[in-house]
C-alpha positions as CSV (number, residue, x, y, z in Angstrom):
1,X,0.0,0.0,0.0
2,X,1.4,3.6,-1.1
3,X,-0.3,6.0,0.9
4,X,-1.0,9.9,1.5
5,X,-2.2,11.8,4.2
6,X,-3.2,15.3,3.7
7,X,-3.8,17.9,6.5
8,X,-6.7,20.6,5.7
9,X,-6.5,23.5,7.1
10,X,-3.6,26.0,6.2
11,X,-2.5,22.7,3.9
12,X,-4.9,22.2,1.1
13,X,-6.9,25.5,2.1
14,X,-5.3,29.0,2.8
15,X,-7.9,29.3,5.3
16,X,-8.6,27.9,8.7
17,X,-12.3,26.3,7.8
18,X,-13.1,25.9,11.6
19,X,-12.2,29.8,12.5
20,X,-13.8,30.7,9.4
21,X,-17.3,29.0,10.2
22,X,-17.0,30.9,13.6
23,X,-16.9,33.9,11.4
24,X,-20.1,32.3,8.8
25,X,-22.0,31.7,12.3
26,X,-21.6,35.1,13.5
27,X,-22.8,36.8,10.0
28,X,-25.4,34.6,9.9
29,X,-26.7,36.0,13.6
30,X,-26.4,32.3,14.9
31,X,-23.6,33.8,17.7
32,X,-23.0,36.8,19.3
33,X,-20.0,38.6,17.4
34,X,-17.7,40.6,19.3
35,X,-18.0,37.7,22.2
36,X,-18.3,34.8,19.4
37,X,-15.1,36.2,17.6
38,X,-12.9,37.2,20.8
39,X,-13.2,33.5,22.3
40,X,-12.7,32.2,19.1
41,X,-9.4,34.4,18.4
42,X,-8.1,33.5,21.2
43,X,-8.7,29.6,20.6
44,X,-6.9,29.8,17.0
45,X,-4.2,32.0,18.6
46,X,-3.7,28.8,21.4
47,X,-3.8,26.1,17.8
48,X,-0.9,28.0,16.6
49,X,1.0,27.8,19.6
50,X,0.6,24.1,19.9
51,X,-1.4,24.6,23.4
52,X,-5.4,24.2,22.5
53,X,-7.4,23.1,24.7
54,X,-9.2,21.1,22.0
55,X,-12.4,19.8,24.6
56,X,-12.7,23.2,25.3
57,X,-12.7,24.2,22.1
58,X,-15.1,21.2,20.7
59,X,-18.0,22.7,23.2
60,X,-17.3,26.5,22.1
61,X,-17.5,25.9,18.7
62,X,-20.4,23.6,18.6
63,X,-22.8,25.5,20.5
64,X,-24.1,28.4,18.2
65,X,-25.7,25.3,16.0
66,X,-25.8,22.1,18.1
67,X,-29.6,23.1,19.5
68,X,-30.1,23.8,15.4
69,X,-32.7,21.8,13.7
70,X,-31.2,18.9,11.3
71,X,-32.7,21.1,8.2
72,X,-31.6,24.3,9.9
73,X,-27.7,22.5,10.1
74,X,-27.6,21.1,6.4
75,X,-28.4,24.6,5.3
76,X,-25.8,26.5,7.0
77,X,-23.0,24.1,6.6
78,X,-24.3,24.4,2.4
79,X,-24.1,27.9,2.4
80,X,-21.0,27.8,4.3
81,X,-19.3,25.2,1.3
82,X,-21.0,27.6,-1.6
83,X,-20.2,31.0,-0.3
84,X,-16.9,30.4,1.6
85,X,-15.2,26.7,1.1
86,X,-15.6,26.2,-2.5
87,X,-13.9,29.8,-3.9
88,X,-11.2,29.1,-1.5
89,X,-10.0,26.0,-3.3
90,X,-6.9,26.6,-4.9
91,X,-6.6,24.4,-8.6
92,X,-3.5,23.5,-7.0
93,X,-4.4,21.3,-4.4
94,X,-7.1,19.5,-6.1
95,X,-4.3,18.9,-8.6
96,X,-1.4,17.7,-5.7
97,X,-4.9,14.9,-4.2
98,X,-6.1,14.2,-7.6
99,X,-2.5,13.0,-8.9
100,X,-2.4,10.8,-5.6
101,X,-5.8,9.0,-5.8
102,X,-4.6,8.8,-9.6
103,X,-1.7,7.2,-8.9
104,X,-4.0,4.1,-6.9
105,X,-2.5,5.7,-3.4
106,X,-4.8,5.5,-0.4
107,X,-5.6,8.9,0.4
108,X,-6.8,10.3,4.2
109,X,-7.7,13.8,4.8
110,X,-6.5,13.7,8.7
111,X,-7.8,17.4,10.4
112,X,-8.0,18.2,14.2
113,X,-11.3,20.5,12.5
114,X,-14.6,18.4,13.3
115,X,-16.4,16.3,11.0
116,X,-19.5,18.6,10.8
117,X,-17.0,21.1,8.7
118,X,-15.0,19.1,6.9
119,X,-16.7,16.3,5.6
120,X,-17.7,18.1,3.0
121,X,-14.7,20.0,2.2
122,X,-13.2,16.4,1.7
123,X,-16.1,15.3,-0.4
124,X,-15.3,18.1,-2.6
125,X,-11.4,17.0,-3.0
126,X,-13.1,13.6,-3.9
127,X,-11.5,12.0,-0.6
128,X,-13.5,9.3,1.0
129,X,-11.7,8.5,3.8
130,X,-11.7,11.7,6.3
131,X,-9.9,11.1,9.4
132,X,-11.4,14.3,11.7
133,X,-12.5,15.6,15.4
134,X,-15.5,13.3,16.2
135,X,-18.4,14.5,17.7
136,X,-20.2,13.0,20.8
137,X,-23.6,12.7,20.2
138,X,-27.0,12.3,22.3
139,X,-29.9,9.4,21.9
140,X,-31.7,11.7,19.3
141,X,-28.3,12.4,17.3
142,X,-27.6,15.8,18.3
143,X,-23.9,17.1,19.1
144,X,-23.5,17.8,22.8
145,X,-20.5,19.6,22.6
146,X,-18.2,16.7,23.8
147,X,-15.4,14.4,21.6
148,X,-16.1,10.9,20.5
149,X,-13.2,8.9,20.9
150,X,-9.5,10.1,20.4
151,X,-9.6,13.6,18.4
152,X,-7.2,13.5,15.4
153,X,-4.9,16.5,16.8
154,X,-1.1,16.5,17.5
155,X,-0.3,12.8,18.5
156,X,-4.2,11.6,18.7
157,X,-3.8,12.1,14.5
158,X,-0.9,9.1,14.8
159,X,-3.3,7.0,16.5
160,X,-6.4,7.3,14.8
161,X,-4.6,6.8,11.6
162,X,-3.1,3.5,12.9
163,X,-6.4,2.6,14.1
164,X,-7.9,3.1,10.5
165,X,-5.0,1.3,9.1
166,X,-5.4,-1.7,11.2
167,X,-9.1,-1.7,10.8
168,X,-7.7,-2.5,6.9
169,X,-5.0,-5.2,8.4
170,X,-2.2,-2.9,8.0
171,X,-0.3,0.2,9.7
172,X,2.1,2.9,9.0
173,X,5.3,0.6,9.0
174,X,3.7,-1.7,6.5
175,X,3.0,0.8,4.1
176,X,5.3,0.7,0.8
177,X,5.7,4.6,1.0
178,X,3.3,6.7,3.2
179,X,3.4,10.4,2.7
180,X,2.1,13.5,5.5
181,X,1.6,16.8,3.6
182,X,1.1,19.9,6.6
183,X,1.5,23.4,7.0
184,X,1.9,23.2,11.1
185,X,4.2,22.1,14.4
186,X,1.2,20.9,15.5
187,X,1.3,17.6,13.2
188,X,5.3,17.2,13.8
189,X,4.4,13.4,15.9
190,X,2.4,12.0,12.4
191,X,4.8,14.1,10.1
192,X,7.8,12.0,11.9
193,X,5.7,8.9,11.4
194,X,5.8,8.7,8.0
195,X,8.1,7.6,5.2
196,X,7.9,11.0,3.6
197,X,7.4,13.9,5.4
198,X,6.1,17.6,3.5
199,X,6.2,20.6,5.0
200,X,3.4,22.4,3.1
201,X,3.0,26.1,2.9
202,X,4.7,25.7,5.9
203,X,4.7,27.8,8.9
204,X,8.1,30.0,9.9
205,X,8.8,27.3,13.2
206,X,7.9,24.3,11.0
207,X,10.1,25.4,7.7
208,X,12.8,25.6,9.9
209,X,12.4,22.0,10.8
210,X,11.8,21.4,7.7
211,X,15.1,23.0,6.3
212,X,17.4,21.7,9.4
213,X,15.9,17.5,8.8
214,X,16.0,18.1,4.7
215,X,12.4,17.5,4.5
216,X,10.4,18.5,1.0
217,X,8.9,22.1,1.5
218,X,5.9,22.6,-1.1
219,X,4.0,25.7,-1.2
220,X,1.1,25.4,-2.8
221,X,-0.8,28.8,-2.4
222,X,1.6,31.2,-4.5
């Protein structure tokens, strides 16, 4: 098996998807938003540090559409992909997935951003397998602002991709060549992890890595 892992945000998008559907919430009146966007400043500022508090996060984020209506959710998360995710899409990074899944590699989109967000952003890359925050979820199927499971951030991303593998009989260290594409420090434990490690429209601390280990630095976005 030849496989590729992609990170998401700040990787195949310039923009943060989870900050920026904050920022869709907030003009769609769904949060409050000087109070909305000062909490959820402050949480991206901590995500580029390396120190979220992720379960803290999770139950921030969540709660301006978790009491939503099913139809009320599909609309807003449509609107967000039509007027937001889509134009952001750079021709380039469809082109870097699309020559993987071309190739026959087995392709993961692997994002600390929650499922709810980015499940269709990885539809639209035509990647089935999306390795993403899971959400908790009541008898009736709503969110409830907790994790389900082991979310894919900093190290939990080298285990749930194990886990995936081995749900397929395999693992990292049986793949023929694995690849990790990702702008951030935060996704240094799954970059080390693989065969081939990119540093992707990289950050200044992680292009220093980068340059000091002699790993690949692609930059997609210029």
């Amino acid at each position: 098996m030849r496989l590729a892992l992609f990170d998401l945000d700040g990787t195949l998008i310039e923009k943060d998807s989870d900050h920026a559907f904050g920022e869709y919430m907030v003009a769609r009146g769904w949060a409050d938003a000087q109070a909305f966007r000062d909490a959820n400043d402050r949480f991206y500022q901590q995500y580029q540090a390396g120190a979220l508090d992720i379960d803290a996060y999770i139950d921030f984020a969540t709660a301006p559409w978790r009491a939503r209506s099913a139809a009320e959710q599909r609309a807003v998360i449509e609107g967000f992909m039509q007027e937001v995710m889509r134009p952001e899409i750079r021709n380039t990074a469809r082109a870097l997935v699309h020559r993987h899944l071309d190739a026959g590699d087995r392709v993961a989109i692997v994002t600390a951003t929650n499922e709810f967000i980015t499940r269709p952003i990885a539809d639209e890359f035509g990647v089935s397998t999306l390795i993403a925050t899971e959400l908790a979820r009541d008898g009736d199927g709503r969110a409830d602002g907790r994790i389900r499971g082991v979310p894919s951030f900093r190290e939990g991303k080298v285990a749930r991709v194990q886990h995936w593998l081995a749900t397929q009989g395999s693992s990292l260290a049986a793949c023929a060549h694995s690849v990790f594409y990702s702008d951030s420090t935060n996704d240094l434990a799954l970059l080390h992890a693989v065969s081939e490690p990119v540093a992707t429209n990289p950050s200044p601390a992680l292009e220093a890595i980068a340059r000091e280990r002699g790993w690949r630095i692609l930059r997609l976005f210029e």
